[in-house]
N, C-alpha and C positions, 0 to 999 in steps of 0.2 A: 428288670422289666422294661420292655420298648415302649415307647412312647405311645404306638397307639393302643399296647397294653394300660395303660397307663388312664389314657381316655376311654375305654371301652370299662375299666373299673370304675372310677366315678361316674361312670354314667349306666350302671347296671341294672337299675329298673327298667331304663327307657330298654337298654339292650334286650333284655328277656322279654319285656313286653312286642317289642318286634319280629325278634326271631321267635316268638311263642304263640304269636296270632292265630286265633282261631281260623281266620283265610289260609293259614296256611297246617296248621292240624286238622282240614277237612279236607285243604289240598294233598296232603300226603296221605290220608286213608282214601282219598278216592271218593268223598262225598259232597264235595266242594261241587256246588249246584253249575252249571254249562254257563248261567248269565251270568254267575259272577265273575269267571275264571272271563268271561269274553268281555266284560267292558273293562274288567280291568286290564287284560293284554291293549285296547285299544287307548286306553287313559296314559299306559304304560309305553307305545310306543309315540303318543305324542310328548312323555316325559323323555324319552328318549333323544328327543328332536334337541331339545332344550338342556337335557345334558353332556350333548354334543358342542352345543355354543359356549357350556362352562369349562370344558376342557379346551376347547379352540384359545378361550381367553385364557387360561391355564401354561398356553404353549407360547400366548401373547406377553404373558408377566414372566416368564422362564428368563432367569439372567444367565443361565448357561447352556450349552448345546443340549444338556443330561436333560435338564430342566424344561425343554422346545420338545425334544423326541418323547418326554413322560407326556406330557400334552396330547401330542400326535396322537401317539397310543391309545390312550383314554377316547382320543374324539374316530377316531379308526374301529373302536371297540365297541362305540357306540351304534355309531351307522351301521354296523354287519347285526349286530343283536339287531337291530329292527327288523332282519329278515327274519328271524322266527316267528316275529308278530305277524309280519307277513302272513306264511304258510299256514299258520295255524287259523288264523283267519279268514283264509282261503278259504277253508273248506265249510266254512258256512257263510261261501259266499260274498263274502267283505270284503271289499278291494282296497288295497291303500289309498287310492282317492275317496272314498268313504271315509277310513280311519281320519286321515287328514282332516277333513272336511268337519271330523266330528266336534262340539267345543270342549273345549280343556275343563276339566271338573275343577270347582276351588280347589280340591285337592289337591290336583297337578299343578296349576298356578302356585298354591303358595308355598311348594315345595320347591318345584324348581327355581322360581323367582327369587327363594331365599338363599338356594346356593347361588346362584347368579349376582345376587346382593353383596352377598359377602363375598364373592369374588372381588368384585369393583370397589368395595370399600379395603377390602384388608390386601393383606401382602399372600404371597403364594403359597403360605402353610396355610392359612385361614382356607383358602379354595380347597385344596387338598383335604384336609380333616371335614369340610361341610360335605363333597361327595365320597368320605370315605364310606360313611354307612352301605350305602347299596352295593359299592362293588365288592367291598369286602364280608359283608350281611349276605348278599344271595350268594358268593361262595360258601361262606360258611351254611346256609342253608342246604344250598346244593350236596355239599359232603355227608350234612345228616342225611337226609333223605334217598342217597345213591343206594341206600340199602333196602329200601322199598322198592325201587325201580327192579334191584336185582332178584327179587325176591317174586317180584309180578311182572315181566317184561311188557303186560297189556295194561298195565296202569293207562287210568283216563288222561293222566297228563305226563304221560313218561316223557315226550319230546321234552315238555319243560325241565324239569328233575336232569333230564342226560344235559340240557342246556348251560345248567347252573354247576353240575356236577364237573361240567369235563375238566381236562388239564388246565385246558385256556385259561376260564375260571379261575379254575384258583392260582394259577401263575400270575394271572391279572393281580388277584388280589394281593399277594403276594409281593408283586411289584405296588403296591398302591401303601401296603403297610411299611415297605422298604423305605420307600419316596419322603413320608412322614415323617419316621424317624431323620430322614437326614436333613429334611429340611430343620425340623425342630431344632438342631444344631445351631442350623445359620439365624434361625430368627426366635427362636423363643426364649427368654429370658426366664428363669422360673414365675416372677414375677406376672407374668403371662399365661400363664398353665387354666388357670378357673375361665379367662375368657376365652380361650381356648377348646376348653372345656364342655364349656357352656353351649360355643356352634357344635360340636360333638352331639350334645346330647337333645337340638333344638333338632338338629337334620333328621336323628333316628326316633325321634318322636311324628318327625313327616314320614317319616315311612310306615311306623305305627297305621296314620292317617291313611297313608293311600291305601296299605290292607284296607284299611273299614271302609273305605269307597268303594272297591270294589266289591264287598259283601252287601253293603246300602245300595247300589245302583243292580247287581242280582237279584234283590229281593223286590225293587220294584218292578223288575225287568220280567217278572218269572213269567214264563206262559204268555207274555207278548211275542206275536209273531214275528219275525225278522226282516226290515226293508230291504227288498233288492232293487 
C-alpha cells in the first residue's frame, strides 16, 4: 500500500464524505441548481489563486531540482485551470475582474490558509499531503463521472466533468501521489504517520466545506438577478 493509499484509508469518512457530496451527486445528474455551480466556480477560482501561492512555496522548500519542477507544475496547473472558471463564467457575463473583486467566502480562507499554514510550519511532505486532496479528489471525481459526460454529451456541466476527467487530470494526479510517496521516504518516520495523517484528513474535510459553500451561497443566490 502507497503512502497516500495509506492516508486516504485512515481518513475514509472524510474521503467519502467529499467525493459523495450531494454538490456533486446533483452535479453529475444535472440538477445541481446554476447559482450554486456559479459561486462556487467563482469562490473556486479565487481558491485557485491561493493554491497557486502554496505550490510557488512548494517549489520554494524543494531541496532538489525533482522537488523545484513538482512545484512549478502544480503552480503552472493552477493558473491554466482558472481559465475554465474563466469561460465558464463568461457566459453569464462575469469577467475576471468581477470574480477577482469578489471576497473570499470563510470557506475559501480557511481552506487555503490552512494548506498555506502548514506549508510554512512543516517540511515539504506536510505541503504535499495538505493539497493532495483536490488534485488528487477531483481526478478521482473526474474519472467517476467521464461516464455521464459520455452517456449525455449536452450534460449542464460537461465542460467541467471533460475538465476533471481528461489525461492532464489524472496525470497531475498521478504525479501528485507519486511525489508523496517519495517524499514519505525522505521525511517521515513511522512515528509521524497520525500527524500526518491528521493534515490529510483536516484538508479533505475543507473540501467537504467548500462543496457546502457552494450549495449555501446557491440557495441564497436562487432567483437573484445577476450584476453586470
Amino acid at each position: 500500500m502507497t503512502l497516500f493509499d495509506r492516508l486516504k484509508t485512515a481518513a475514509e469518512p472524510e474521503w467519502s464524505a467529499y467525493t459523495g457530496h450531494s454538490f456533486l451527486r446533483q452535479l453529475e445528474d444535472g440538477t445541481l441548481p446554476e447559482a450554486a455551480f456559479r459561486n462556487y466556480l467563482i469562490q473556486d477560482y479565487l481558491f485557485l489563486i491561493q493554491f497557486a501561492r502554496a505550490y510557488a512555496l512548494a517549489a520554494y522548500k524543494g531541496r532538489t531540482l525533482a522537488d523545484i519542477t513538482q512545484g512549478l507544475r502544480g503552480l503552472n496547473a493552477s493558473v491554466e485551470e482558472t481559465e475554465l472558471h474563466v469561460r465558464l463564467c463568461a457566459a453569464w457575463g462575469i469577467s475576471r475582474e468581477q470574480m477577482e473583486a469578489t471576497p473570499e467566502h470563510p470557506a475559501t480562507v480557511a481552506y487555503t490558509r490552512y494548506v498555506l499554514d502548514t506549508g510554512m510550519r512543516g517540511d515539504l511532505l506536510d505541503l504535499h499531503v495538505a493539497l493532495s486532496p483536490c488534485v488528487v479528489g477531483y481526478a478521482e471525481i473526474g474519472a467517476r463521472l467521464r461516464p455521464t459526460l459520455e452517456a449525455n454529451p449536452d450534460h449542464p456541466y460537461a465542460e467541467w466533468i471533460a475538465e476533471y476527467s481528461s489525461e492532464e487530470s489524472q496525470q497531475l494526479a498521478a504525479e501528485a501521489t507519486a511525489a508523496i510517496d517519495a517524499l514519505g521516504e525522505r521525511f517521515l518516520p513511522e512515528a509521524r504517520f497520525s500527524e500526518v495523517a491528521e493534515t490529510f484528513a483536516t484538508a479533505t474535510r475543507m473540501e467537504s466545506a467548500f462543496w457546502q459553500m457552494g450549495l449555501d451561497l446557491g440557495a441564497a443566490d436562487q432567483g437573484r438577478p445577476l450584476a453586470h
